[in-house]
One Martini backbone bead per residue (centre of mass of N, CA, C, O) as a GRO file, in nm:
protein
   57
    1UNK     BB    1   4.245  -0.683   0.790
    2UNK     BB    2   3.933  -0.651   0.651
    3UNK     BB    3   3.756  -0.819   0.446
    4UNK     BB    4   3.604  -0.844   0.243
    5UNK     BB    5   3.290  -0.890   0.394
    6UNK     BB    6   3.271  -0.701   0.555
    7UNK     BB    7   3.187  -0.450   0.343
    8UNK     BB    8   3.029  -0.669   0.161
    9UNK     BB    9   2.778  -0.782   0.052
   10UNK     BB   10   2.619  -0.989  -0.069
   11UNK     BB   11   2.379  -1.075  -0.314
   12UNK     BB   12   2.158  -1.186  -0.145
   13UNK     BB   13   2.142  -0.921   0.047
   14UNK     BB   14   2.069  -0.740  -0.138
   15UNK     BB   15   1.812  -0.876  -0.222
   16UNK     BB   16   1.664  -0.889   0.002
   17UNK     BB   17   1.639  -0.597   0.063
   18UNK     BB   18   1.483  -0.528  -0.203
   19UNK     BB   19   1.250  -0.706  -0.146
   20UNK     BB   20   1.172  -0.587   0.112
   21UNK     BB   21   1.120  -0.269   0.004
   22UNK     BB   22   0.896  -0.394  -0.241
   23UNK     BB   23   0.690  -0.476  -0.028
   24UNK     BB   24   0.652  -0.236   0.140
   25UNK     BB   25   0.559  -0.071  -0.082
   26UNK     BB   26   0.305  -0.272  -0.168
   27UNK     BB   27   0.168  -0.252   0.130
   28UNK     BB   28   0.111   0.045   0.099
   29UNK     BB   29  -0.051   0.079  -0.168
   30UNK     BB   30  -0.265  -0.151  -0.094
   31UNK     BB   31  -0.387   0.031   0.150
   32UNK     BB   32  -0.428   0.326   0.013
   33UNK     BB   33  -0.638   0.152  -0.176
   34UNK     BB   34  -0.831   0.046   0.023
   35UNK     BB   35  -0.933   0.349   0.141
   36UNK     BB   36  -1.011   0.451  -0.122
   37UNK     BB   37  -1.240   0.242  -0.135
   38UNK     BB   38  -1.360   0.304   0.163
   39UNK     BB   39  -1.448   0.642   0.057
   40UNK     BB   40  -1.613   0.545  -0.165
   41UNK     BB   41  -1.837   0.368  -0.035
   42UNK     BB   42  -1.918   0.611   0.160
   43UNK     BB   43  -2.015   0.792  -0.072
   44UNK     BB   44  -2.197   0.621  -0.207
   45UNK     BB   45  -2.390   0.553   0.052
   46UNK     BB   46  -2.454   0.865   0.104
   47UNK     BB   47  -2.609   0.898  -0.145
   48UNK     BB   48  -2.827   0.672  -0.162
   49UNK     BB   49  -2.947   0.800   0.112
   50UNK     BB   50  -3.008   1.056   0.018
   51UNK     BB   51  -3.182   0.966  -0.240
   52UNK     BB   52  -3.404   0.840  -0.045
   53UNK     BB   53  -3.460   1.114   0.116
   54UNK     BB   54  -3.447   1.305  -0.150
   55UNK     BB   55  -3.600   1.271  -0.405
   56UNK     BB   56  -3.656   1.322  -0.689
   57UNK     BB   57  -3.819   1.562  -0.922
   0.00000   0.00000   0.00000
């Protein structure tokens, strides 16, 4: 029979797993945070060039 090391992972294996998959998750949040901030600048961008092209009256 094969020993509880076999079927068991270590605690070091399983944290490790768990920050590998904290990181993952924490680097998606903030592409999708950069992502949204540079759709922010584009509208922002956009707004102030119609702004310059079209004065308020």
């Amino acid at each position: 029979a094969r020993g509880a090391k076999g079927f068991q992972k270590t605690a070091f294996e399983i944290l490790a797993e768990m920050e590998a998959k904290t990181a993952a998750a924490e680097e998606k949040a903030a592409l999708a945070e950069y992502k949204a901030a540079m759709e922010l600048d584009k509208a922002n961008a956009a707004t102030a060039s119609a702004g310059k092209l079209a004065p308020a009256t």
